[in-house]
C-alpha positions in Angstrom: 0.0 0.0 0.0 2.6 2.5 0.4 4.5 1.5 -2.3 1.3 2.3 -4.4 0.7 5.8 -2.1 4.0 7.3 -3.2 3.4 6.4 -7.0 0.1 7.8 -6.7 2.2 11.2 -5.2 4.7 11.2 -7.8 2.4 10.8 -10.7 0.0 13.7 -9.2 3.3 15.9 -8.9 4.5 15.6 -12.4 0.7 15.5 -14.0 0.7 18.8 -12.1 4.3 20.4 -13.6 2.7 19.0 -17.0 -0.4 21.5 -16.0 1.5 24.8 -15.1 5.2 24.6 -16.6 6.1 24.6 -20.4 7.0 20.7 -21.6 8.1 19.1 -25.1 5.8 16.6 -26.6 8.0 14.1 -28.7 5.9 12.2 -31.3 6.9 9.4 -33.2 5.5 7.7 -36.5 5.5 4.7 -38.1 5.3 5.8 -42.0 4.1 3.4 -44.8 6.3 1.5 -46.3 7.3 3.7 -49.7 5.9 6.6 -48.2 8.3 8.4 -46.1 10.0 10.7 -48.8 6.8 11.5 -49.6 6.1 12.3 -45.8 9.1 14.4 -45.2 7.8 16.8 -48.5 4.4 17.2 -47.0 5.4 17.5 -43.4 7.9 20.2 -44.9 5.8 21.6 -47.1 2.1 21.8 -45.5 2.2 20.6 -42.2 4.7 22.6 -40.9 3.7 25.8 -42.6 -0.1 24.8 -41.2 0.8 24.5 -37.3 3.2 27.3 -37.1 0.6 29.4 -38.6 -2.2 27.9 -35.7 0.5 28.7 -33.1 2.5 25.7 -32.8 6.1 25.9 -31.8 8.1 23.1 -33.6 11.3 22.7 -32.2 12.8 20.1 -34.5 11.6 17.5 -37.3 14.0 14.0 -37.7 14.0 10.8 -39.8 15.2 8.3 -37.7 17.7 6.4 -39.4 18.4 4.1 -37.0 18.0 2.4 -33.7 20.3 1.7 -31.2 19.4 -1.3 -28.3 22.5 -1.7 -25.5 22.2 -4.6 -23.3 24.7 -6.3 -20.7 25.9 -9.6 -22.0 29.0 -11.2 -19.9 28.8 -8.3 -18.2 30.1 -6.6 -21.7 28.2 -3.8 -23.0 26.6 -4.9 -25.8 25.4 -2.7 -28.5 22.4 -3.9 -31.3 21.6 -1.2 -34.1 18.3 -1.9 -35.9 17.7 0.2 -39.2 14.3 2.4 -39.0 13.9 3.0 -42.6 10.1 3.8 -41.4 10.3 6.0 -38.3 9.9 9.3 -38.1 9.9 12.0 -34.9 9.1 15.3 -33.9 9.7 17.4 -31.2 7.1 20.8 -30.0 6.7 22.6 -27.1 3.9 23.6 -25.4 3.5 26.4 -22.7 1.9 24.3 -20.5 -1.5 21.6 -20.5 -3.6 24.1 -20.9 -2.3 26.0 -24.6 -1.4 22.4 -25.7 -5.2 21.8 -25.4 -6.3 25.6 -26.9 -3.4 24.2 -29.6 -4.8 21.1 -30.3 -8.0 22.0 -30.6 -7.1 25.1 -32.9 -5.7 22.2 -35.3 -7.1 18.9 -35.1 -10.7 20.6 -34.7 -10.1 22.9 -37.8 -12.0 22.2 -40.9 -8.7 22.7 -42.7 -7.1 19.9 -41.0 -10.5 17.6 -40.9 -11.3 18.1 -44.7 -7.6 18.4 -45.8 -4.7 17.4 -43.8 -5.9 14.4 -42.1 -6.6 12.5 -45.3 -3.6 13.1 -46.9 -1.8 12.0 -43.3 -3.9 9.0 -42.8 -2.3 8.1 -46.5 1.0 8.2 -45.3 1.8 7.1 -41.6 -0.3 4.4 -39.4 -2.4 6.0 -37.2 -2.8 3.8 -34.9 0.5 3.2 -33.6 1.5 7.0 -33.2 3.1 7.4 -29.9 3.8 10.6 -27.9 5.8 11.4 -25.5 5.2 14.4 -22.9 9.1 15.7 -22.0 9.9 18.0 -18.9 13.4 19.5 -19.3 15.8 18.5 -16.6 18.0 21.4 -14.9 20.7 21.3 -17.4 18.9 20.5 -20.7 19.6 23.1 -23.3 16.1 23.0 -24.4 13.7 24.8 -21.8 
């Protein structure tokens, strides 16, 4: 029971940080395969141009090359790269919960994006395994 207790503290604590201090969201995307140079043009030149314009701030696009997985084997570091020829990531930040919310819905409720973007997306990455990360910057990260 107190194990549980102090979990239940320390995810209230830094859903709360999340709520009132500026944080990176970092989304990754599993592209079709054959479709990620045709994902990098549109992300360049439409979905980028799009979300700035609604008032996102986009710190940083990336195709992810590859993949590296360490381990402890013998007790030798062991090191396994796997190519990603279909990932993709992205990095924005946010305020805090409440203008990623105001930003979200000034995007993904628009009818640009409804009619328009989201088709065009849903042609190029699987939607259903999009993942997202929500990042708090430690003291010394350069990124605040």
């Amino acid at each position: 029971m107190l194990n549980y207790c102090l979990y239940a503290i320390i995810v209230k604590t830094k859903m709360e940080s999340i709520i009132t201090m500026a944080f990176f969201e970092l989304r990754v995307y599993e592209i079709f395969e054959g479709k990620k140079d045709e994902w990098i043009k549109y992300f360049n030149d439409k979905i980028i141009p799009f979300q700035t314009q609604k008032g996102m701030i986009i710190h940083g696009a990336f195709d992810v090359l590859s993949t590296d997985h360490f381990s402890e084997v013998n007790k030798e570091r062991v090191m396994n790269t796997v190519d990603n020829p279909n990932l993709f990531t992205w990095i924005r930040r946010f305020e805090n919960l409440a203008h990623k919310e105001k930003l979200y819905k000034r995007v993904y409720e628009s009818t640009e994006w409804q009619e328009e973007y989201r088709p065009n997306v849903a042609k190029m990455i699987n939607l259903n395994t999009v993942v997202v990360h929500n990042l708090s910057s430690i003291e010394m990260s350069v990124m605040k």
